[in-house]
Each structure stands twice: as structure tokens, then as C-alpha cells.
ROPA-369403 format. One line per 5 residues: number of its first residue (from 1); their letters; for each residue x, y, z of C-alpha. Coordinates in steps of 0.5 Angstrom, whole numbers. Layout:
ROPA-369403
NUM = a = X/Y/Z; ... $
END
This chain:
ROPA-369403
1 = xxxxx = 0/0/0; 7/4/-1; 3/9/-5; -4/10/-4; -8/12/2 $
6 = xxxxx = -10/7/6; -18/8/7; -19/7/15; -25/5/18; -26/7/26 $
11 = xxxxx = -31/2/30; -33/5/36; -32/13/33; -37/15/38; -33/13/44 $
16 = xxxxx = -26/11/45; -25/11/37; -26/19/37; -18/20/40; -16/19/34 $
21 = xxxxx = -18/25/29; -11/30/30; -7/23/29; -11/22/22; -11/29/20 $
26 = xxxxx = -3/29/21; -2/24/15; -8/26/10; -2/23/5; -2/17/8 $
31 = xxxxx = -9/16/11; -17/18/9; -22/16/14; -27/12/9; -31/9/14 $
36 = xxxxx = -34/10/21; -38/5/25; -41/5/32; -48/1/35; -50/9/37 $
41 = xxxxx = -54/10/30; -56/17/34; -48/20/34; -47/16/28; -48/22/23 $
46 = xxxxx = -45/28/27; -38/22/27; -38/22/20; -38/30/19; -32/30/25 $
51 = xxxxx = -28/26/21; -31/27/14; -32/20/12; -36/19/7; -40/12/9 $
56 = xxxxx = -43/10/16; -44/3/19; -49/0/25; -46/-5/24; -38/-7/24 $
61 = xxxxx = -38/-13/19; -43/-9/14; -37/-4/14; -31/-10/12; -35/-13/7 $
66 = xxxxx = -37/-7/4; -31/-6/0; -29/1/3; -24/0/9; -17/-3/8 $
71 = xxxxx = -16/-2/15; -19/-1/21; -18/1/29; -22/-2/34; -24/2/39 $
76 = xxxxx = -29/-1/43; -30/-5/50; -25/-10/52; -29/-17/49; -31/-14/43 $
81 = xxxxx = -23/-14/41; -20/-20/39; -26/-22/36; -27/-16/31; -19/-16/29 $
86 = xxxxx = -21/-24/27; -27/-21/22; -22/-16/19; -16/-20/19; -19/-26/16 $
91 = xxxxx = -21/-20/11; -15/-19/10; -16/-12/13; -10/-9/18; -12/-8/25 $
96 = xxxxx = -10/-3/30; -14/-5/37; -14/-2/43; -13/-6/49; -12/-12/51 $
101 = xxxxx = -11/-16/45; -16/-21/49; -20/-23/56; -19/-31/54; -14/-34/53 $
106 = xxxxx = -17/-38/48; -20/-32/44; -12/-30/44; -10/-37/41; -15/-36/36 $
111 = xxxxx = -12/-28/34; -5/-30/34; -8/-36/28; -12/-31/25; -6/-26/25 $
116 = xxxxx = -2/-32/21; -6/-35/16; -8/-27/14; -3/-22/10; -6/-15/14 $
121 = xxxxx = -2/-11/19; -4/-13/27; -1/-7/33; -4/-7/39; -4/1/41 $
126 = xxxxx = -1/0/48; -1/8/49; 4/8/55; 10/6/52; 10/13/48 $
131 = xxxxx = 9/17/54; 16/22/54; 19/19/60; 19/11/58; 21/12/50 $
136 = xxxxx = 28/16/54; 28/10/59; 29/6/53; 33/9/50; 38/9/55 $
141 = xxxxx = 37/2/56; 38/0/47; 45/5/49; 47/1/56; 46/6/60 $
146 = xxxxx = 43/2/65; 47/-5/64; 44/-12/66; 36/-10/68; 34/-14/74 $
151 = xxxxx = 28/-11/77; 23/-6/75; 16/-4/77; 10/-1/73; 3/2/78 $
156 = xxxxx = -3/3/74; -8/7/80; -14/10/76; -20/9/81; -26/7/77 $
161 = xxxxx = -33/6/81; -35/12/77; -33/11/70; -36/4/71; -43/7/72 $
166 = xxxxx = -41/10/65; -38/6/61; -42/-1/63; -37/-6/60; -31/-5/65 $
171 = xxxxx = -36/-7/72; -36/-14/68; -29/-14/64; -24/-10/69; -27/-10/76 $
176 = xxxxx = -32/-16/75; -26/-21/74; -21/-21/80; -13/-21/79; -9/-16/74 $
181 = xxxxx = -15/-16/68; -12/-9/65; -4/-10/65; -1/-7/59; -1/1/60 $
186 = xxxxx = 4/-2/68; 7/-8/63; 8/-6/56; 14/-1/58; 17/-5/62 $
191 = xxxxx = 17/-11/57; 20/-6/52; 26/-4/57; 27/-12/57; 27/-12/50 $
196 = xxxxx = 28/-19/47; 25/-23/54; 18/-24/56; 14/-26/62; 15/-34/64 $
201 = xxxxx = 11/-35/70; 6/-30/75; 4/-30/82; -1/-25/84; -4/-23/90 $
206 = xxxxx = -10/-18/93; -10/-14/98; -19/-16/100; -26/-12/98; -27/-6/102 $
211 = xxxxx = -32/-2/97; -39/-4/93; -42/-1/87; -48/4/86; -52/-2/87 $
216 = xxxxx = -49/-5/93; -46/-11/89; -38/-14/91; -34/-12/86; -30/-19/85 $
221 = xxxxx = -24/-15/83; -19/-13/90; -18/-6/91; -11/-7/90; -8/-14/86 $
226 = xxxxx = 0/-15/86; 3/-19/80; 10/-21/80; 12/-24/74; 19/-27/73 $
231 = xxxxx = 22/-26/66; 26/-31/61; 33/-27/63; 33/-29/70; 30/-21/73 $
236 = xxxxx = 23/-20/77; 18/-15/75; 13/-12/80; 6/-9/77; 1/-7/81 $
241 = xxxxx = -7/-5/79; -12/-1/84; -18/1/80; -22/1/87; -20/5/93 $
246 = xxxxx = -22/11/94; -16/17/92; -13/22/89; -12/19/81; -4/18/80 $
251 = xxxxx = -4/15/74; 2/10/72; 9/10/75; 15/7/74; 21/5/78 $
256 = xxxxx = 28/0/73; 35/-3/77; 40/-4/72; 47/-6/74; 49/0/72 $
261 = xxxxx = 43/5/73; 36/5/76; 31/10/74; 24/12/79; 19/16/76 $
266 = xxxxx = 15/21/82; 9/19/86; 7/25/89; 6/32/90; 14/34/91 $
271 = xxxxx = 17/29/88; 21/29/82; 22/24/76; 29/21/78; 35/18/75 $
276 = xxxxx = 42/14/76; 47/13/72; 55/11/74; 57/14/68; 54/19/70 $
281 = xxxxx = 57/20/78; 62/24/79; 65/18/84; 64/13/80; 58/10/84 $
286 = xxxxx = 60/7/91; 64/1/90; 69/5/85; 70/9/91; 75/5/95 $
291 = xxxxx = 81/4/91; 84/3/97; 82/2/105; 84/8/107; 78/13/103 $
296 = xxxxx = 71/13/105; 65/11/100; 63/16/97; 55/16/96; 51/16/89 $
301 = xxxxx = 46/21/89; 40/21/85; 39/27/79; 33/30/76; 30/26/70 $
306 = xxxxx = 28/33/67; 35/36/67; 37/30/61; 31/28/57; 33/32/52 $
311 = xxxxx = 40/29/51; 36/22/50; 29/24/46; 29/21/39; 28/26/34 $
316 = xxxxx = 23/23/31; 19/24/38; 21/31/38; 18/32/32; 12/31/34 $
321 = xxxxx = 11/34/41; 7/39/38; 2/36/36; 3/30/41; 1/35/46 $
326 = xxxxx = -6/36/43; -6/29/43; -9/23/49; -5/19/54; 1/25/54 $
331 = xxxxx = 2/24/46; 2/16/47; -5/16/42; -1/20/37; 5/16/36 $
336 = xxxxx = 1/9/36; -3/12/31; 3/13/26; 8/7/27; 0/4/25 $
341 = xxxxx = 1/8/19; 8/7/18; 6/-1/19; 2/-1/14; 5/3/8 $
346 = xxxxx = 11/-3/9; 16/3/12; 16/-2/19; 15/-8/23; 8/-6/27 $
351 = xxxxx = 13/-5/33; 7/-7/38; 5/-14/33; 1/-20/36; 6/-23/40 $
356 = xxxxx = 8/-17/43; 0/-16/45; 1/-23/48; 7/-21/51; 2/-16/54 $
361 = xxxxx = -4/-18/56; -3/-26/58; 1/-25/64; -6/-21/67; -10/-26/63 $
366 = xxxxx = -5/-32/68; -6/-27/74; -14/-29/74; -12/-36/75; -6/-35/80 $
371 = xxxxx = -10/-31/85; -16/-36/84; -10/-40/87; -8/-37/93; -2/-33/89 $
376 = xxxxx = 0/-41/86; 6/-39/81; 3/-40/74; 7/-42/67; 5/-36/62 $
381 = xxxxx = 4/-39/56; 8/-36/49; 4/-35/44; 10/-35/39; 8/-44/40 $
386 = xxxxx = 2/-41/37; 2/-44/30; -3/-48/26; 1/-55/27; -1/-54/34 $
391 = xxxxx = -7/-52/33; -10/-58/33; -9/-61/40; -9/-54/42; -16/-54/45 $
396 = xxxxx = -16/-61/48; -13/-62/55; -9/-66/58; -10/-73/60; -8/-78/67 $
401 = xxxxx = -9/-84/67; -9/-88/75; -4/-94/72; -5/-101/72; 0/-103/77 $
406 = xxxxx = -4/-99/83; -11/-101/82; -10/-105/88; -7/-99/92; -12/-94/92 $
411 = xxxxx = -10/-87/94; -11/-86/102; -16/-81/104; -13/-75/109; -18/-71/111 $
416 = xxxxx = -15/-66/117; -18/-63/122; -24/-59/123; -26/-62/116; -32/-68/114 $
421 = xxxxx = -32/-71/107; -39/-73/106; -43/-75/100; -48/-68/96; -54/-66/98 $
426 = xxxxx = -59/-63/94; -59/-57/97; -51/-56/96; -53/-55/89; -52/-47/89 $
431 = xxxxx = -46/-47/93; -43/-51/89; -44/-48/83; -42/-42/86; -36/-46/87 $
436 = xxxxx = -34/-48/81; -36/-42/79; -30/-39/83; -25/-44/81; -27/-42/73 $
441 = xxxxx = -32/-47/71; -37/-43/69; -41/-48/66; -44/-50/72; -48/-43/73 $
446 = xxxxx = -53/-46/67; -58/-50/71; -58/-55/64; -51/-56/63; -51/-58/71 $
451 = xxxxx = -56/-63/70; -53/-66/64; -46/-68/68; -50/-70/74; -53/-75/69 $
456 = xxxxx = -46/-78/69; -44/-79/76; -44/-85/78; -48/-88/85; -44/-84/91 $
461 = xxxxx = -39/-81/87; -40/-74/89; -36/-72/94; -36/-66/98; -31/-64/103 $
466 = xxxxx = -34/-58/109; -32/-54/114; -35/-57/120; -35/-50/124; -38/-46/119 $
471 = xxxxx = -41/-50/115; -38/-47/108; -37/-52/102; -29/-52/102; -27/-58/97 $
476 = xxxxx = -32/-61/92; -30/-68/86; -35/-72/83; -34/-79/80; -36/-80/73 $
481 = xxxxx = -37/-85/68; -36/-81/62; -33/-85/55; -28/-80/50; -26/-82/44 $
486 = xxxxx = -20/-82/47; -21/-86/53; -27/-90/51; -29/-95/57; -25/-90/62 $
491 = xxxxx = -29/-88/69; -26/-81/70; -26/-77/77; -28/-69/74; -30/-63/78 $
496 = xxxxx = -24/-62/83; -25/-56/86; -23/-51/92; -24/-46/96; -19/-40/96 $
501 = xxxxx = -20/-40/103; -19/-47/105; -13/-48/100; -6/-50/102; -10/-55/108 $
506 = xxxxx = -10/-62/102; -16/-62/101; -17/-62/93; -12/-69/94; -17/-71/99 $
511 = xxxxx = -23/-71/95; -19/-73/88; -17/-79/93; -24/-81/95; -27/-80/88 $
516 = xxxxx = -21/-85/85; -23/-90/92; -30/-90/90; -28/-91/82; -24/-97/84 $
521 = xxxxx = -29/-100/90; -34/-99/84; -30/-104/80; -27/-99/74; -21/-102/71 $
526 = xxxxx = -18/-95/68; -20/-89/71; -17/-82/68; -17/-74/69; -17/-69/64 $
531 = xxxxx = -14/-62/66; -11/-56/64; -3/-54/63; -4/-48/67; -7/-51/73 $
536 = xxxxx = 0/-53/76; -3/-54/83; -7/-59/80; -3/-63/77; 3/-63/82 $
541 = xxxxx = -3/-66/86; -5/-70/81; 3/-74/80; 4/-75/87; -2/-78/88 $
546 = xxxxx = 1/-83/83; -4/-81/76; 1/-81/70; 0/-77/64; -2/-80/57 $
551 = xxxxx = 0/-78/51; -5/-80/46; -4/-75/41; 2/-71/37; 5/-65/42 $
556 = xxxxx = 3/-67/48; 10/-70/50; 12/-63/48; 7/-60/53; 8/-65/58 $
561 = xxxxx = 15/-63/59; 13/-55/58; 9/-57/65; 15/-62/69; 19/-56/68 $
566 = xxx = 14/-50/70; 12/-54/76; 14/-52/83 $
END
């Protein structure tokens, strides 16, 4: 598209897709807004006079078949991302998506496939990774400045329970999801410091509930959620996300430690952005100090980060600080708009391309388990494995199988203390959906599907673990005679569930080993479970009581080593 203009359509142009005129406007060689589109039929009109796009859409896969758009920019809420740049992409239309790339990890597997079977352009527009200060750091970093990076920190503190009123989607997608569910503006800098590495594994933590919506509803997401994530080159990253508590607005801070600099940004009133750099201290640093034991160490002072910006700032982000200025996010929702058009005109690689989305957003869609269970530190998968020859075994489990040699040598059941293991009532029914629930199986929210795998429960198979002083249902699994095309005679032991309150007690080993005795009691010659490569707290669980992974398809050797060595 080197010498046309790319005819650009904005869905979501009376939201969100409204912050993208002045960058359009800079590039009327390279770009014309052929299209708008948005379900807010009313605004429709006055958008298509603001951006003088000569056609209007209601409907967003109206506008990509009509033949009018070569490139769009998704503006709209959160679940509507991944599966918008699907439709285009498989149109073969470029996409510039607002974040995060996707809520499921599911639909990012389906983005990164629609990305590599289509010849578009992907960018994801993570804003924040312009911001004046992180473009300078990273500067600094590409020339050494900071030496081996190991530690760095990223804060995203935007108080949200008005705006959720406003803009609906975020009480479900941001704070009706607990963990760290908006990660790229803390993350996406960082990862670009750290460049060439990503997030290997995450632990995430929260800090509780104090606050209700203007319906009096719990919010699921805690006020404060800590994500810890360990890099594949060895360093540590701290991201912290507060969307809840009550105070002032402090939007984004930064803090990075090299062997040879560190860098923090300011957080309040008084503060200054500061930096360190050893070539920059007229010691030397602290350790350079001491040639011999008879002088005193010199401390390293810090120094504002303001008096050497200009000395680092790339020429290209000079050029357009003018208008940037006018622009959203401290001039982020500029320069994305223009490396966008940059990518598609074929004049560079999409700096923020699929897998530096999944780079960004994964880790927080991990961080959603990991807080489920108790801070369990959980493998964050690479998106870069992604491909059509592992597609097909993508979307099935993993299967164990309890081994020929043990079925006389059933599991020992250890119930501790303060706990009974009984059998389900009818009356457990609704505070075992919502435990499950809980644990991430949300298909038994559906009084259907509930029904239809009680249907296969065999007799006195559905146990139930309760807290004998409060009464709360604790740990749950279910025994099951559930055939597979894989297993086609097997009993399988499903369901296992814990309560994050009660975990770290065994009481997911106690119920697994009470459904596997009664499958054996029953007569069973096989028994098998199926579960999830994220899921390593079960698994361990699962191995140590004496299940063994099965193999029985291409790629799962592959995967099972990835679990081995993720496991704690």
C-alpha cells in the first residue's frame, strides 16, 4: 500500500474511536477515513461529519464487507477486541486494536492463528509505551546505560467505580474479574525495557473487598492486585493495578534497577522523576570509590530526570511533540496512530505486532488463575508456539490415567481436621455452582449443563468436603462414567474444586482420592482425568498421588515437558 492512501474505518468512533482524528488528520497523504461505524445509530451522523468519512456503518461486519476500508481501528470495549480483529483480519484487512488483545486465552490463541494465516497488519495501541519518559528509558537501555536490567515495577492506580457506571463493560471485564485484568499500560513499557524477553510465570495476590457498586453489588476484582512475573532472562517485574480504592487519580509510575542505573518515576506532589547512572556519577558509584581502605565511600546521588531528557529523546518523538500535546495519554494516542500507518505502508515492522500483544496481555489473563489459587505461581504460555500444526491439540486437554499396577493400591484418603468429607445434597447444589464458578468452570452457572453431568455421576460418587464450624462448602470432585473418543471405557474422576479460602490444607488431594477409591470400589479398570496445562497446583497433586500423563496425541510430549519444568 506504499502509494495509496489506506482507507481506514474507525468502529467504535463515538467512544473511545473518537481519540483518533488529529492523528488521521496529520497523515492526509497516507491516510482518509473512508468509513465509521458504531451501534450508537444517533451519534453516527455528527461522527461521520467530524472525520468527513463518506460512509456510516451500525454494523461492524457490514463495514468490512463493503469494500470500503483497507484498515480499521477497533475502539470499542474489551470482548469485542479479539473477535473484531478476527473478522478483519481474516478480510485480509490491517487492524489497530485498543487493549488488551483479548479477555480469554482461547480467543488469543484464535487471534494469533487469524494474524498468521492473514497477510494485514496487527498493532496493538498500548499508548503508554509512548509516554515522553518510557520512550527516554528505553533509549537509555538500547545504548547500555543501565547495564543488566533485573528488576523493575509498573502502577496503574485509576480509580474506576464512576466510570464504571458510565462505560458498563468495565464493571464485567475490569473489575468483575479479579487479578490483574488490565495489564498492558504498567506491563507494556517494561516489556519493551526488557527487550527481547517476556513473562515466563506470574504470581498475583490481592489486598481484599472494601468498596461496593452503586447497586450495593462486590465488586470480584480486589481493590489493590499485585502481579509478580519472572522473565525468561532471569529479572523480576512488580505490576500493581488499583481500579477501587478511594483516592486521588495517580495514573502510571515506573521504577527500573540495572546493574548500572536505576530509574523512578515520581509519585506524588513533591517528587521529581529521578535517575541514576554510573557514568553519570562523579564517584564513579559507591564500589568505584574505594580504590584502597583508606577512603571513605562516596554515596551516589540521584538527579533529576527532567535535566537529561533532551539528551536522549529521539528525533522522531521531538517532531511531533507539537502536536502530541493535543493528543491523549501524553501524546501515546498519537505516535501509536502513526507507527500504525508507518506498519501498513510496508516502512516498518508493527512495533506492537501479535506477539508483543500476547507479550502484554497474557500475563494479566494468568494472573486471573494464579489469584484464584492462592498466589500459585502459573507458567504463562508463549504465543509464539502458537501455529496451525499445534492448533489441532490446542484445545484439547491434558489427560492422566491412574496406572494398571495401582489398582489394588488405592490413594489414602486424609481428611485434616476441622473438615468431614461426606456425600452431595440437593441442597449443596447453589453453593456448588458458585464454587466452581469460582474456580473457573462456569459452565455450571447453567442449570442445563449442570443437570447433564449429574446425568453421569456414578452412585456415591459426588463428594463433598465441608468446613465443620462454618458449615461452608470447602472442596468438592465428582466421579464420573464419561467415555471419550480418546478413553472410550474409562470412569473418570472430574470437578475437582477448592475454595481459595480453605487451600493449601490438601483437601483437593483428599476429595481426588476419595472419588478415584470409590471408582475403584465400583470395579473400574481405568480410571483418567482431564485438566489444563495452567492448572499446575492440580497437577502436582495429580502426580504425587500416582496418576500418569497419557500421550495420546501428537504434541503432548511437548507440552507435558513445558508443565514438568513449570511446576513448583
Amino acid at each position: 500500500m506504499s502509494n495509496q492512501r489506506i482507507r481506514l474505518g474507525i468502529v467504535g468512533v463515538c467512544g473511545r474511536g473518537a481519540c483518533y482524528k488529529d492523528a488521521c488528520d496529520s497523515r492526509p497523504d497516507d491516510i482518509v477515513i473512508g468509513a465509521v461505524c458504531d451501534i450508537n445509530v444517533d451519534g453516527l451522523a455528527d461522527a461521520a461529519q467530524r472525520y468527513g468519512a463518506e460512509h456510516q456503518f451500525s454494523d461492524f461486519e457490514t463495514m468490512l464487507d463493503s469494500g470500503c476500508v483497507d484498515a480499521v481501528m477497533i475502539g470499542t470495549p474489551m470482548p469485542l477486541h479479539a473477535p473484531q480483529a478476527i473478522a478483519a483480519l481474516d478480510r485480509d484487512i490491517s487492524v489497530f486494536s485498543e487493549v488488551t488483545a483479548g479477555v480469554s486465552i482461547n480467543e488469543c490463541r484464535d487471534l494469533v492463528l487469524a494474524c498468521d494465516r492473514s497477510s494485514a497488519v496487527y498493532m496493538m495501541g498500548e499508548n503508554f509505551t509512548y509516554l515522553r519518559n518510557n520512550v527516554v528509558i528505553r533509549e537509555m537501555v538500547r545504548a547500555g546505560l543501565f547495564g543488566e536490567l533485573y528488576y523493575a515495577e509498573g502502577e496503574y492506580l485509576h480509580e474506576l467505580k464512576g466510570l464504571n457506571e458510565l462505560t458498563k463493560w468495565r464493571r464485567r471485564w475490569q473489575t468483575g474479574v479479579n487479578g490483574v485484568t488490565y495489564p498492558t499500560h504498567s506491563l507494556g513499557p517494561i516489556l519493551q525495557w526488557f527487550d527481547g524477553q517476556r513473562v515466563t510465570s506470574v504470581s498475583c495476590a490481592g489486598s481484599g473487598h472494601h468498596y461496593r457498586d452503586a447497586r450495593d453489588d462486590a465488586y470480584e476484582h480486589e481493590d489493590t492486585c499485585l502481579m509478580l512475573c519472572r522473565m525468561s532472562g532471569g529479572g523480576l517485574v512488580k505490576i500493581r493495578v488499583d481500579m477501587l480504592s478511594e483516592r486521588p487519580h495517580n495514573m502510571a509510575g515506573y521504577a527500573l534497577q540495572g546493574t548500572m542505573g536505576c530509574y523512578e518515576s515520581a509519585r506524588g506532589l513533591d517528587e521529581s522523576d529521578k535517575i541514576w547512572l554510573r557514568h553519570r556519577d562523579p564517584a564513579g558509584g559507591t564500589m568505584a570509590a574505594l580504590p584502597d581502605d583508606k577512603r571513605e565511600p562516596t554515596a551516589s546521588e540521584w538527579e533529576r530526570f527532567d535535566t537529561i531528557v533532551d539528551d536522549y529523546l529521539p528525533d522522531w518523538y521531538k517532531a511531533g511533540m507539537a502536536l502530541a500535546a493535543k493528543a491523549g495519554h501524553g501524546g501515546g494516542d498519537l505516535y501509536t496512530v502513526l507507527d500504525f500507518i508507518d506498519a501498513v505502508h510496508g516502512r516498518r515492522p508493527s512495533p506492537i505486532g501479535i506477539h508483543e500483544a500476547m507479550d502484554m496481555t497474557l500475563p494479566g489473563l494468568i494472573s486471573q488463575q494464579s489469584i484464584q489459587q492462592d498466589g500459585q505461581w502459573i507458567a504463562v504460555p508463549d504465543s509464539r508456539n502458537w501455529t496451525a500444526e499445534t492448533a489441532e491439540t490446542a484445545g484439547q486437554q491434558l489427560i492422566m490415567a491412574w496406572p494398571e499396577n495401582l489398582r489394588n493400591d488405592p490413594p489414602e484418603v486424609n481428611v485434616p481436621a476441622g473438615y468431614r468429607l461426606r456425600q452431595y445434597r440437593p441442597a449443596d447444589r447453589e453453593a456448588h455452582s458458585a464454587l466452581a464458578v469460582l474456580c473457573g468452570f462456569d459452565i455450571w452457572q447453567s442449570p442445563e449443563a449442570a443437570e447433564a453431568m449429574m446425568a453421569i455421576v456414578v452412585p456415591g460418587g459426588f463428594f463433598i468436603i465441608e468446613h465443620e464450624s462454618s458449615g461452608d462448602l470447602a472442596a468438592a470432585a465428582v466421579a464420573n462414567h464419561n467415555p471419550s473418543p480418546q478413553v472410550p471405557v474409562l470412569a473418570e474422576l472430574g470437578w475437582v474444586v477448592a475454595h481459595p479460602d480453605h487451600r493449601g490444607k490438601g483437601l483437593g488431594r483428599a476429595v481426588s482420592a476419595a472419588v478415584t477409591c470409590r471408582l475403584l470400589d465400583i470395579g473400574y479398570d481405568s480410571i483418567y482425568l482431564r485438566t489444563d496445562d495452567h492448572r499446575l497446583a492440580a497437577l502436582k497433586i495429580y502426580l504425587v498421588m500416582g496418576y500418569e500423563p497419557s500421550c495420546y496425541a501428537d504434541g503432548m510430549a511437548e507440552r507435558w515437558a513445558r508443565v514438568r519444568s513449570a511446576l513448583p
